[in-house]
NULO-789619 format. One record per residue (C-alpha): residue in three letters; x, y, z; residue number from 1. Coordinates in steps of 0.02 Angstrom, whole numbers, padded with zeros to 5 digits. Layout:
@residu->ALA&X->X&Y->Y&Z->Z&num->NUM
...
REM end
This chain:
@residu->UNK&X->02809&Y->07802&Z->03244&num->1
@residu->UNK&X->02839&Y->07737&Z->03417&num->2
@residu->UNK&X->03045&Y->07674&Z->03433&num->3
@residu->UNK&X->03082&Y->07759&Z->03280&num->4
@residu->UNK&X->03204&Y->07867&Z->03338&num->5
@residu->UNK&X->03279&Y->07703&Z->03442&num->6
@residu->UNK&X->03454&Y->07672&Z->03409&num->7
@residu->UNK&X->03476&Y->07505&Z->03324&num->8
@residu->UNK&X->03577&Y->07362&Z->03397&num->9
@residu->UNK&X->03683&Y->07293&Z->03269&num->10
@residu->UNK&X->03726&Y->07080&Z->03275&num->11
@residu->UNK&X->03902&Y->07128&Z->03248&num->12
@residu->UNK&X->03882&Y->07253&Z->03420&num->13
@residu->UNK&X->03778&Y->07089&Z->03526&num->14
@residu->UNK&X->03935&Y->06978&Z->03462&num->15
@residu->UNK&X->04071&Y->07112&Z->03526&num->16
@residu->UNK&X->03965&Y->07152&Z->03705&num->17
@residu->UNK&X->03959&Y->06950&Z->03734&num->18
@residu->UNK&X->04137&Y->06909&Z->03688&num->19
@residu->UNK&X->04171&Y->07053&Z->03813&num->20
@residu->UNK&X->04046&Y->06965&Z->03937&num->21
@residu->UNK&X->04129&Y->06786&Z->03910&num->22
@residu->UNK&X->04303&Y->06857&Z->03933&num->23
@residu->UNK&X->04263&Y->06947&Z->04068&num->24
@residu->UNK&X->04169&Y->06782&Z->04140&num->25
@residu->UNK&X->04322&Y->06679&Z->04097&num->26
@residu->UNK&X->04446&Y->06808&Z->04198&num->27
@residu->UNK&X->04339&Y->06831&Z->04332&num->28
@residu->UNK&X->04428&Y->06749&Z->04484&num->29
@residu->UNK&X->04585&Y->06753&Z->04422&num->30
@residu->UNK&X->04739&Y->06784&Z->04504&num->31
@residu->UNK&X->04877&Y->06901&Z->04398&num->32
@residu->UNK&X->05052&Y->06830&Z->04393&num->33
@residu->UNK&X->05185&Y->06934&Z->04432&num->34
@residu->UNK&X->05348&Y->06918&Z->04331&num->35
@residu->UNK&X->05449&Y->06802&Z->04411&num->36
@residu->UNK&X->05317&Y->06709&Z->04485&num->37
@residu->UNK&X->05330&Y->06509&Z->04517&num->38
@residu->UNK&X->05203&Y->06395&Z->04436&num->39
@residu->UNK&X->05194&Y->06211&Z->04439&num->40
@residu->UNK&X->05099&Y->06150&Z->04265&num->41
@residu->UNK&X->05059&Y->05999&Z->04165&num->42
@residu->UNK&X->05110&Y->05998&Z->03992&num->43
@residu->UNK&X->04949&Y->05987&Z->03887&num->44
@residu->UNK&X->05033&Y->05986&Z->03714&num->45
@residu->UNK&X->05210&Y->05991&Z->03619&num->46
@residu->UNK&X->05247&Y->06058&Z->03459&num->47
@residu->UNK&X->05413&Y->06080&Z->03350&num->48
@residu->UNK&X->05463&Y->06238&Z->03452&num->49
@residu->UNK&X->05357&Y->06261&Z->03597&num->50
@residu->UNK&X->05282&Y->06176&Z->03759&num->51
@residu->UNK&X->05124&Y->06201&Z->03802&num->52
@residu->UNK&X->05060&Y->06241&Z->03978&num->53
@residu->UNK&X->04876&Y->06210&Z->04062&num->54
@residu->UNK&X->04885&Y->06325&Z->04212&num->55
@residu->UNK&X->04708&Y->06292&Z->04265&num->56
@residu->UNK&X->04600&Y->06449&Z->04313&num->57
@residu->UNK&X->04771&Y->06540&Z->04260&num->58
@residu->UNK&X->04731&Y->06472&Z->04080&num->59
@residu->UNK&X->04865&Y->06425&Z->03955&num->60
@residu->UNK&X->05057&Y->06460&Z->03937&num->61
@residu->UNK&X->05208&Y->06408&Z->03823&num->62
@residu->UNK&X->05395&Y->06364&Z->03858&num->63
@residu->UNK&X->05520&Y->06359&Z->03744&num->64
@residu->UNK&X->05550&Y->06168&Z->03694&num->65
@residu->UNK&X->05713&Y->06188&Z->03673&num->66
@residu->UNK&X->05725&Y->06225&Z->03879&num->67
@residu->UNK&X->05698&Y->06039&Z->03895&num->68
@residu->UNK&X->05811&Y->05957&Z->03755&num->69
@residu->UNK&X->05984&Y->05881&Z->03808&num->70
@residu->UNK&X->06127&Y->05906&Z->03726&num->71
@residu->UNK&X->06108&Y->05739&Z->03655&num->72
@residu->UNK&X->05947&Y->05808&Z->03568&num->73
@residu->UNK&X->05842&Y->05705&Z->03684&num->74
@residu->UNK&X->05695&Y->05780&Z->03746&num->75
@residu->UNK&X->05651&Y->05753&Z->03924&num->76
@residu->UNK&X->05487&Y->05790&Z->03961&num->77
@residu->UNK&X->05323&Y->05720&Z->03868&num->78
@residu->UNK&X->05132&Y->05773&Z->03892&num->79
@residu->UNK&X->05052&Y->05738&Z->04043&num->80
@residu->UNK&X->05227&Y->05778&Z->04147&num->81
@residu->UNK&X->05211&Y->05923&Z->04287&num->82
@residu->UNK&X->05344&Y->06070&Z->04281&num->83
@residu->UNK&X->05390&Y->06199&Z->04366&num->84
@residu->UNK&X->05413&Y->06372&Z->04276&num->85
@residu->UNK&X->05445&Y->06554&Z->04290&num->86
@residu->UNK&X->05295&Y->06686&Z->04218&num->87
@residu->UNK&X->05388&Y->06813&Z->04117&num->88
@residu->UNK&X->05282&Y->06907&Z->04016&num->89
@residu->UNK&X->05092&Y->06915&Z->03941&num->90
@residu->UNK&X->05047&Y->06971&Z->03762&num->91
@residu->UNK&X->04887&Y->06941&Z->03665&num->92
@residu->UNK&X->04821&Y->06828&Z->03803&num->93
@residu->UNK&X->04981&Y->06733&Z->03784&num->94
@residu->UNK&X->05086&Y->06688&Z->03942&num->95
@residu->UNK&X->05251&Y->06637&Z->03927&num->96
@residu->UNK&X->05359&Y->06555&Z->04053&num->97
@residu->UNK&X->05548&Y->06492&Z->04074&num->98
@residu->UNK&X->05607&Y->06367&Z->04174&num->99
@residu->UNK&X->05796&Y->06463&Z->04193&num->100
@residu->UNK&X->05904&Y->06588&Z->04073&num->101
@residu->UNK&X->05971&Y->06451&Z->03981&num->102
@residu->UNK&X->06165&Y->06448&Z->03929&num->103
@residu->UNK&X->06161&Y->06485&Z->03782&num->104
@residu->UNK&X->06175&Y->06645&Z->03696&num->105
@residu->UNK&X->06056&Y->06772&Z->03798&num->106
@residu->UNK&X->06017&Y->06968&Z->03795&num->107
@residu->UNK&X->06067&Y->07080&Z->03938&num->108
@residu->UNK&X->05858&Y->07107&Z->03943&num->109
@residu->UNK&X->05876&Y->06921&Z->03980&num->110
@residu->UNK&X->05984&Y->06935&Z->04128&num->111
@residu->UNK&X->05903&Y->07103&Z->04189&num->112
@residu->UNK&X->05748&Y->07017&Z->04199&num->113
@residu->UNK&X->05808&Y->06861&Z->04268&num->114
@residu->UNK&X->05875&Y->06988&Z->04424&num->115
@residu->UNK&X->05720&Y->07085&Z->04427&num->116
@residu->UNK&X->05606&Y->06953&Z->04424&num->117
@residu->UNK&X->05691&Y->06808&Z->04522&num->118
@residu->UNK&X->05715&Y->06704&Z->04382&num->119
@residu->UNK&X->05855&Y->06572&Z->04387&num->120
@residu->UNK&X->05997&Y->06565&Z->04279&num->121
@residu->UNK&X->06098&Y->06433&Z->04230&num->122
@residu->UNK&X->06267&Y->06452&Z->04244&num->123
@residu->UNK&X->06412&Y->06341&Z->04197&num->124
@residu->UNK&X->06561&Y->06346&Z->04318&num->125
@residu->UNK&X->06720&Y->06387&Z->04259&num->126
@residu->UNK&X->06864&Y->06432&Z->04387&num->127
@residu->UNK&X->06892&Y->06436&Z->04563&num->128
@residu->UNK&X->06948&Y->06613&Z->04593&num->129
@residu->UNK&X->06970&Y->06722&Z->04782&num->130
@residu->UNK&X->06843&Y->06686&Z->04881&num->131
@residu->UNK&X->06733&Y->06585&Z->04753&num->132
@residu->UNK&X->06689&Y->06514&Z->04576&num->133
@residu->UNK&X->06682&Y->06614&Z->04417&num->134
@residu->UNK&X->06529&Y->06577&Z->04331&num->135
@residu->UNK&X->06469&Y->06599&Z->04128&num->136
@residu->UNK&X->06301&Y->06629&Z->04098&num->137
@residu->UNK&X->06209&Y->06672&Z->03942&num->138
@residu->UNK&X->06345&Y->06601&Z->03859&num->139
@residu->UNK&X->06488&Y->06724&Z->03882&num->140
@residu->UNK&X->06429&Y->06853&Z->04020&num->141
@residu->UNK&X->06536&Y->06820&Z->04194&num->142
@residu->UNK&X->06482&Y->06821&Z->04341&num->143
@residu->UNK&X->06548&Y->06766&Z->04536&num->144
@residu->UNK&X->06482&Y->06647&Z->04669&num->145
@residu->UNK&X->06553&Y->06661&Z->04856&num->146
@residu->UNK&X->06591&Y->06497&Z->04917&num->147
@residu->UNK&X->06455&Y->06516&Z->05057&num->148
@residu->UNK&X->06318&Y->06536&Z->04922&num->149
@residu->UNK&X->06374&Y->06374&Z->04825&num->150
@residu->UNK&X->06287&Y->06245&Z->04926&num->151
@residu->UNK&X->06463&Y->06158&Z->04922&num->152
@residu->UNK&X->06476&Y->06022&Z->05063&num->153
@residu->UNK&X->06641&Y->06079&Z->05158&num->154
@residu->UNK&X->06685&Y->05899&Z->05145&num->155
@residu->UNK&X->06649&Y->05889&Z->04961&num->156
@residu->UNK&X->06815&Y->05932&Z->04814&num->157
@residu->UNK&X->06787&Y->06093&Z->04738&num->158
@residu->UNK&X->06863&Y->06046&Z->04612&num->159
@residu->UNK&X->06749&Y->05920&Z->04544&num->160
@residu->UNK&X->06628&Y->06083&Z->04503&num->161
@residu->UNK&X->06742&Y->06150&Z->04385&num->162
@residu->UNK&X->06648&Y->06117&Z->04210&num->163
@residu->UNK&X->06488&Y->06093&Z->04282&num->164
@residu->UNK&X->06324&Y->06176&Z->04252&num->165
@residu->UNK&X->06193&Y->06212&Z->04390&num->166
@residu->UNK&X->06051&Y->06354&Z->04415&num->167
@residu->UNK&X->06087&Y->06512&Z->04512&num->168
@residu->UNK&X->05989&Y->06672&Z->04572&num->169
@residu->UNK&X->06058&Y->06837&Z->04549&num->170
@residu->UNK&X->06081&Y->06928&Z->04695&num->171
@residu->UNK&X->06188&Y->07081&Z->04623&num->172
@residu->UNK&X->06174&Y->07141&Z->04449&num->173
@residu->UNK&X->06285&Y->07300&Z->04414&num->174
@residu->UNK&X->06367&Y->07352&Z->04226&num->175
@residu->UNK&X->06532&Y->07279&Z->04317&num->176
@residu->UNK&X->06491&Y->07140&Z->04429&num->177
@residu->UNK&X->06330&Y->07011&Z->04429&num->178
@residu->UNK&X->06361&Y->06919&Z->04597&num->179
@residu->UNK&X->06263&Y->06726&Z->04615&num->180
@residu->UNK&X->06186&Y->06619&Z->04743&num->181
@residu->UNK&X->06154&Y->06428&Z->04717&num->182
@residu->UNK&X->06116&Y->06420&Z->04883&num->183
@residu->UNK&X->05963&Y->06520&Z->04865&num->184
@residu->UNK&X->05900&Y->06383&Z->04747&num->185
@residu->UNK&X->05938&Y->06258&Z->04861&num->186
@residu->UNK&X->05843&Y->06350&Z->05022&num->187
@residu->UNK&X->05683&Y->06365&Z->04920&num->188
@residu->UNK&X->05695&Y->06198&Z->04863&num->189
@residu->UNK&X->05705&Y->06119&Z->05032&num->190
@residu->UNK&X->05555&Y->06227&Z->05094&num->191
@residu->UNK&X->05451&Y->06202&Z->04974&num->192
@residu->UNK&X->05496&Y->06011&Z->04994&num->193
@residu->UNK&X->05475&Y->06031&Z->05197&num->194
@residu->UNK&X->05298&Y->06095&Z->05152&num->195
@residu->UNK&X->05234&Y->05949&Z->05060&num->196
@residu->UNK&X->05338&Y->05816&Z->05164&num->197
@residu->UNK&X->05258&Y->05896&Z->05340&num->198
@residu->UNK&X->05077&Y->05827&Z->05270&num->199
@residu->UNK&X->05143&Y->05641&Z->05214&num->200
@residu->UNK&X->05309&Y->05604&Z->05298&num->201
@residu->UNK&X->05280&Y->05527&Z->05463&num->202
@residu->UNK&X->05363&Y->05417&Z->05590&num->203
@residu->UNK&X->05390&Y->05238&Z->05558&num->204
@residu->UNK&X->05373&Y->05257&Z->05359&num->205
@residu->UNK&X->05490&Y->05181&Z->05251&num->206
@residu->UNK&X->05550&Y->05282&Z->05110&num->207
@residu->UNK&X->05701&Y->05290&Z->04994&num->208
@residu->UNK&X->05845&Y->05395&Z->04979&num->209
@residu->UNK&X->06022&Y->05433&Z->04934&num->210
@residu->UNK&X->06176&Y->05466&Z->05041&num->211
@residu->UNK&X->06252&Y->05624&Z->05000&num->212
@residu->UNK&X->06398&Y->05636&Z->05149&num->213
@residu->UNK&X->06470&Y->05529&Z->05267&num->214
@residu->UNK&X->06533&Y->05605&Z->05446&num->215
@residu->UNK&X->06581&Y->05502&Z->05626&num->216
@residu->UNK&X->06418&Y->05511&Z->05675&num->217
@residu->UNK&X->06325&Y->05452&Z->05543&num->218
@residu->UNK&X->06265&Y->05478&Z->05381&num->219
@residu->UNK&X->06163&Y->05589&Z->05293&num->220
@residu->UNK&X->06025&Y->05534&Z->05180&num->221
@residu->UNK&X->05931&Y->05649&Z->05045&num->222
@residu->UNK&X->05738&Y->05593&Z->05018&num->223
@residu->UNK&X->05718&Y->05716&Z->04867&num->224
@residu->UNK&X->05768&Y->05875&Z->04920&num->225
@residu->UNK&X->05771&Y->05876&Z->05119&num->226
@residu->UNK&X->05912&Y->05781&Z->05225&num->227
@residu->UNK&X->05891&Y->05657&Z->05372&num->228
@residu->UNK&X->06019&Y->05594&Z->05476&num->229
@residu->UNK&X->06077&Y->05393&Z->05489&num->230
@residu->UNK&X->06164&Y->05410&Z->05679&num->231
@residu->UNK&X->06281&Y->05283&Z->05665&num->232
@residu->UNK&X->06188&Y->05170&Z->05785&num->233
@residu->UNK&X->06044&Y->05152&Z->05672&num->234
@residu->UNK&X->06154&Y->05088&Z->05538&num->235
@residu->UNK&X->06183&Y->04910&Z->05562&num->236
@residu->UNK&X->06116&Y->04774&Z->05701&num->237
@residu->UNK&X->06283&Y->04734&Z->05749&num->238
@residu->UNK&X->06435&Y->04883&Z->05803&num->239
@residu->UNK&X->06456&Y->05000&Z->05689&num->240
@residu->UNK&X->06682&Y->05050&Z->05710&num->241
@residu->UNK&X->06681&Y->05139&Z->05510&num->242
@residu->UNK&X->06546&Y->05210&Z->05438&num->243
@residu->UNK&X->06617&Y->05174&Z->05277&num->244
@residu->UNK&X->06598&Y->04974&Z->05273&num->245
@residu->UNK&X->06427&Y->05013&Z->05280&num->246
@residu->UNK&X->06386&Y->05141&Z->05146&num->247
@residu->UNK&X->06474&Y->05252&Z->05019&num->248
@residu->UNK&X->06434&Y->05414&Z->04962&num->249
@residu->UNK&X->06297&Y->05421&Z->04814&num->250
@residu->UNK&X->06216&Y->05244&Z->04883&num->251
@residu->UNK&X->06048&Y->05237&Z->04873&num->252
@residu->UNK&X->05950&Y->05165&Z->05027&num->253
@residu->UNK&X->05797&Y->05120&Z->05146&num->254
@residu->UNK&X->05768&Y->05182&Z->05275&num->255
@residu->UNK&X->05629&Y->05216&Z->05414&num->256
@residu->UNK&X->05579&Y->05388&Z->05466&num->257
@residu->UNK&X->05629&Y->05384&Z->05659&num->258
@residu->UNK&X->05585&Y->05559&Z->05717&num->259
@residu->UNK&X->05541&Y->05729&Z->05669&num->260
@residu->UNK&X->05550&Y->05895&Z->05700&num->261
@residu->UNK&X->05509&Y->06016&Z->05601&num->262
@residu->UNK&X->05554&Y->06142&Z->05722&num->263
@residu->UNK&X->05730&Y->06124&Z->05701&num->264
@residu->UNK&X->05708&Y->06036&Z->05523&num->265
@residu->UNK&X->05791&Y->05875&Z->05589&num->266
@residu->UNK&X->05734&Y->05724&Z->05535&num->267
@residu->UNK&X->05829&Y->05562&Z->05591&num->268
@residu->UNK&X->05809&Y->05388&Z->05511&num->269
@residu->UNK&X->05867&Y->05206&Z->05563&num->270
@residu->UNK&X->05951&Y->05089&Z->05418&num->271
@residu->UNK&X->05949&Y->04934&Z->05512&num->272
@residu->UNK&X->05757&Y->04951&Z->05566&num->273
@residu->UNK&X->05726&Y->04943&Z->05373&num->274
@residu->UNK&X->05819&Y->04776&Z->05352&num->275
@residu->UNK&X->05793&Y->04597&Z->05443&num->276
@residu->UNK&X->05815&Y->04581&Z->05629&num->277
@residu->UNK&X->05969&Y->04446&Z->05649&num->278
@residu->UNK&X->05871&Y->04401&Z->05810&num->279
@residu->UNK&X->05735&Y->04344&Z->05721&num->280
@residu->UNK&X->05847&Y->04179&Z->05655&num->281
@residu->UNK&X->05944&Y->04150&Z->05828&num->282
@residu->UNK&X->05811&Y->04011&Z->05877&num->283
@residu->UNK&X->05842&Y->03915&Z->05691&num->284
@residu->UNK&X->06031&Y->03952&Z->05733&num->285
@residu->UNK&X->06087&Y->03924&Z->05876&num->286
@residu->UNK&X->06042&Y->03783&Z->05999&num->287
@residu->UNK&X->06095&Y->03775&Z->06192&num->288
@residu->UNK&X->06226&Y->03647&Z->06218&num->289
@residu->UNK&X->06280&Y->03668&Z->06065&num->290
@residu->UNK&X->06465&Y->03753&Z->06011&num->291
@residu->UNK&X->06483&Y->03889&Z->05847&num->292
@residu->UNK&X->06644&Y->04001&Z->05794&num->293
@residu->UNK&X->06623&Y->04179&Z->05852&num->294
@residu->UNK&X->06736&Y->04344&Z->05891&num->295
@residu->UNK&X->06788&Y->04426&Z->06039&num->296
@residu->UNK&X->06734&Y->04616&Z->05997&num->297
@residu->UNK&X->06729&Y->04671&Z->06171&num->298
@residu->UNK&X->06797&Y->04679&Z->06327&num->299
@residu->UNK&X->06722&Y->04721&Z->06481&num->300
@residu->UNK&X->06770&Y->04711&Z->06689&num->301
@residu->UNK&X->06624&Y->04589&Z->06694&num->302
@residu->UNK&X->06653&Y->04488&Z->06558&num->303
@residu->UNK&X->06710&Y->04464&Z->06358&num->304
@residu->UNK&X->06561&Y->04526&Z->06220&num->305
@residu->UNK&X->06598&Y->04377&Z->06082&num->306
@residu->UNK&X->06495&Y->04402&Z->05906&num->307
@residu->UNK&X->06403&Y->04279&Z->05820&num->308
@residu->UNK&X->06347&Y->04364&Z->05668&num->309
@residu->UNK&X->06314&Y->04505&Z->05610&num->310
@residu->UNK&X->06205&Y->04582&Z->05724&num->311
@residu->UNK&X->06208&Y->04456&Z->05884&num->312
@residu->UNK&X->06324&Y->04472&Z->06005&num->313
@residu->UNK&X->06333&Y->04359&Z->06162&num->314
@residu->UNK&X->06416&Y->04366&Z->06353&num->315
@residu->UNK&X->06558&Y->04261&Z->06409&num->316
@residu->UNK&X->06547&Y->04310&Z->06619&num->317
@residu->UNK&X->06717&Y->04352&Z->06674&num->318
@residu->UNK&X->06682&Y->04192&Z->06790&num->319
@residu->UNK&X->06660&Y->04070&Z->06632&num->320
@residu->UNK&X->06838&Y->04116&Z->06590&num->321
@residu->UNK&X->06938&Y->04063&Z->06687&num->322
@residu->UNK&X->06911&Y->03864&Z->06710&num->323
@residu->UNK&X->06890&Y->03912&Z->06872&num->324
@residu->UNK&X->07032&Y->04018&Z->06918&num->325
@residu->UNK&X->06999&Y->04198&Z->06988&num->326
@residu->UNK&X->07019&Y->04332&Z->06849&num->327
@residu->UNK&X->07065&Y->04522&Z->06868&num->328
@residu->UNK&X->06997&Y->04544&Z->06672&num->329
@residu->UNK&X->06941&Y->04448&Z->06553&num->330
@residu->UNK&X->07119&Y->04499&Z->06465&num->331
@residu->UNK&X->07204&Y->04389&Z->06562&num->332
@residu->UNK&X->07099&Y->04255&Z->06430&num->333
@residu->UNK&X->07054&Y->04315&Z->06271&num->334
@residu->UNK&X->07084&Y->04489&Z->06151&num->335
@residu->UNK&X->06972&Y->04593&Z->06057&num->336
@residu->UNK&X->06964&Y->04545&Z->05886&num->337
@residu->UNK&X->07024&Y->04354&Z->05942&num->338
@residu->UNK&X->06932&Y->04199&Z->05851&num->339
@residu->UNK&X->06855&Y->04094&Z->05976&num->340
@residu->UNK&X->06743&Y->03939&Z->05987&num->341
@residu->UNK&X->06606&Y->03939&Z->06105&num->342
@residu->UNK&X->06466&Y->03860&Z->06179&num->343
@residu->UNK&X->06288&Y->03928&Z->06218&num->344
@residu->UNK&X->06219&Y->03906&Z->06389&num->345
@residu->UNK&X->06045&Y->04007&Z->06380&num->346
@residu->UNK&X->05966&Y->04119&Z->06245&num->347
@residu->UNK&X->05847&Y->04252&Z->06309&num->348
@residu->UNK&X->05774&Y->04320&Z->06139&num->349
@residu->UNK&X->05655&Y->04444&Z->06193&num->350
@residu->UNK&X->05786&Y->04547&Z->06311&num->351
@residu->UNK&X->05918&Y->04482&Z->06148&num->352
@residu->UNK&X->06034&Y->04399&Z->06262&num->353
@residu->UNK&X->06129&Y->04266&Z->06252&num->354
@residu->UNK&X->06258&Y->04160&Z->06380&num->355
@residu->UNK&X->06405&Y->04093&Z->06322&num->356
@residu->UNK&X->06574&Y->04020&Z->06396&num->357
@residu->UNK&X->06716&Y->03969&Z->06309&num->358
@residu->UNK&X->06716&Y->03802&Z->06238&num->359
@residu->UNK&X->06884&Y->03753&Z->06303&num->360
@residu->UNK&X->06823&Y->03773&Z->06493&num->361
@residu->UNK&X->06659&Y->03703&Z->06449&num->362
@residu->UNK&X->06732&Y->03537&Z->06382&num->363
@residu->UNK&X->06851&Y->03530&Z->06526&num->364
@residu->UNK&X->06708&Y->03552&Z->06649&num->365
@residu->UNK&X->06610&Y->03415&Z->06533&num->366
@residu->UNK&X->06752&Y->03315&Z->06540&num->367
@residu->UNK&X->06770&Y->03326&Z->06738&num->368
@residu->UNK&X->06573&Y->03295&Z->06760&num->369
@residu->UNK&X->06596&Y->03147&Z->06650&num->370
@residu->UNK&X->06728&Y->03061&Z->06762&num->371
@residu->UNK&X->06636&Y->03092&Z->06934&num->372
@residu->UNK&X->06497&Y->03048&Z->06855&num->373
@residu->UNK&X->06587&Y->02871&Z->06789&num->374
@residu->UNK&X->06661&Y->02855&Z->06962&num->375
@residu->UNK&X->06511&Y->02862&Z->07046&num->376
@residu->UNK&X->06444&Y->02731&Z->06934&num->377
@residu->UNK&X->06578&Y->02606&Z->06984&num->378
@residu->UNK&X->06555&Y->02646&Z->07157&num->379
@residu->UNK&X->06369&Y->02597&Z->07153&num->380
@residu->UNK&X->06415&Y->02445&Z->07064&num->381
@residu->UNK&X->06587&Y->02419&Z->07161&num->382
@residu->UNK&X->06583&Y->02286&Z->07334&num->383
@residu->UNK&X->06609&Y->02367&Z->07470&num->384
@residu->UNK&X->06748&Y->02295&Z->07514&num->385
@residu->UNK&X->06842&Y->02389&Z->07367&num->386
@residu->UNK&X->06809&Y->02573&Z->07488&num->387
@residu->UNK&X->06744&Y->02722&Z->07474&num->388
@residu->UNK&X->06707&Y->02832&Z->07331&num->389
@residu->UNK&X->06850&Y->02941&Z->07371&num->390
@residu->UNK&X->06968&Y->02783&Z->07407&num->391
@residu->UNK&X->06917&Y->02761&Z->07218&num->392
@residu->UNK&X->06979&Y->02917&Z->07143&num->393
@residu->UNK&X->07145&Y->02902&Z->07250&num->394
@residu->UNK&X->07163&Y->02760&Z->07169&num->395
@residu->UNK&X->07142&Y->02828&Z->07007&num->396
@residu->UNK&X->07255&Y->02971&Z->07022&num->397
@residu->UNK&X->07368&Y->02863&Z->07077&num->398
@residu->UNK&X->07365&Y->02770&Z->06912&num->399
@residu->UNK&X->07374&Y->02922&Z->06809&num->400
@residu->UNK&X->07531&Y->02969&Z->06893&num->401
@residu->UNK&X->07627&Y->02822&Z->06866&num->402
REM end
């Protein structure tokens, strides 16, 4: 009988060859992580003990819940958030991940895999010791950090580490010493920020930040995980003596992207730019002819800089000085730091200029322009007989000496 001696195709056989086909459908085009390997994932689900990972064409992973639960017992991630985690292993078509060897109690297995693969460790720091900070991780194991692999600001206290936990990479594992590198962390952190900065950050943005040190020159500003520089120009409108008036460490600001080059990974950014331009209000405040308060902040051979407000500074001409006696320097007059009044003669706002004398020589010229001006007026009005305009004023001199 024809196909007798066919072999028969069982269902059970059609069900195994198409789950083979599907899986093998499902897999095709993925990539294999590598232990150790960095994944950024959104949390798809959350149960009593475990986080739940959708790693897109990767598939599906778990964390450990308690990775993300405070001390306080407050968990601090919920679903929908995007982490970043560490592959470690795959069983049944299970992949789990860590975010770091946690504190807590952990196998050596832990910590040899943490060195093999890369994985971060957290580490609580407990001493300062030669050369660096002793570190416990997994609980009890110790283990050393050289003070050039902290990431430890030379102007920052050491000492307020002591206690404090942070995430380190292994960079030595022996039976006697495990040797640490924050600084590692740190590195990766800022380059994997530079990359996705270098395709949004551009000049002229505004963006928010926090100032981590304070130097002479300026300050510098972290934008989530890279640094800028404020130079100490950019940080107010007016003259900037101390740094420190202006900002503190741990102050969060805005400021506008200046320049950058990611060359050199500089980036610079401007303070002031990000707040209003005094010079936009001189108009509204400040009228010519009329006199205001202001301080002499600098002297010059030309002249004496005299401040109005924050941020707009005007020029007393070293010939506006001295009522009309010859000056060497303006310090002949006035002082830096000396409260004057003055009067303004001209405002040039789009050069940001203004011209100023003192208001002492102004009202004495006023005062002198007044009189001629009075004299002349009598002498218009005057008969002749009385003389000439200059008969008049000896005459009045006259009377103001007796």
């Amino acid at each position: 009988m024809e196909g007798i001696n066919q072999p028969v195709t069982s269902p059970d056989s059609n069900e195994e060859n198409f789950a083979d086909m599907l899986e093998k459908s499902m897999t095709k085009g993925r990539k294999r992580l590598e232990p150790g390997q960095m994944v950024e994932a959104s949390i798809v689900q959350i149960t009593p003990e475990w986080i739940f990972l959708d790693l897109g064409g990767k598939g599906e992973g778990y964390l450990d819940k308690k990775e993300f639960i405070t001390p306080e017992g407050t968990l601090t991630v919920k679903v929908g958030d995007t982490v970043r985690a560490y592959f470690l292993s795959s069983k049944n078509n299970e992949m789990h991940f860590t975010t770091k060897i946690g504190a807590g109690p952990a196998g050596q297995k832990q910590i040899e895999d943490a060195w093999n693969n890369g994985i971060p460790v957290e580490g609580t720091i407990t001493k300062e010791v030669k050369g660096g900070f002793e570190i416990k991780i997994a609980g009890s194991v110790r283990a050393f950090c050289p003070f050039s692999q902290t990431g430890i600001r030379r102007e920052e206290n050491q000492e307020e580490y002591i206690g404090r936990s942070l995430s380190f990479k292994i960079t030595e594992y022996t039976d006697r010493n495990i040797v640490l590198s924050r600084r590692i962390i740190l590195d990766e952190e800022k380059e994997r920020m530079k990359k996705e900065l270098q395709s949004k950050l551009k000049e002229g943005m505004k963006v928010k930040g926090t100032v981590v040190s304070i130097q002479k020159f300026g300050a510098f500003v972290d934008i989530g995980g890279l640094e800028g520089l404020i130079p100490a120009s950019e940080i107010a409108w007016g003259r900037t003596e101390n740094i420190n008036d202006f900002l503190s460490k741990g102050q969060e600001v805005t400021v506008i992207v200046k320049s950058i080059d990611w060359s050199k990974n500089r980036i610079s950014f401007s303070l002031k730019d990000a707040l209003p331009d005094p010079w936009d209000q001189v108009a509204e405040l400040y009228k010519v002819g009329s006199y205001y308060p202001g301080t002499v902040t600098r002297l010059m051979s030309f002249g004496a800089f005299v401040m109005l407000k924050s941020g707009v500074e005007g020029l007393i001409h070293i010939s506006k000085l001295g009522g009309g006696r010859r000056l060497n320097h303006p310090k002949e007059v006035v002082k830096e730091g000396q409260p004057v009044e003055i009067k303004v003669e001209a405002i040039d706002r789009e050069k940001k200029k203004l011209s100023l004398v003192l208001a002492d020589v102004s009202r004495e010229e006023e005062e002198a322009a007044a009189t001629l001006k009075n004299y002349q007026d009598q002498a218009k009005e005057a008969p002749k007989s009385l003389g000439t305009l200059g008969e008049l004023l000896q005459a009045k001199m006259k009377q103001k000496e007796k």
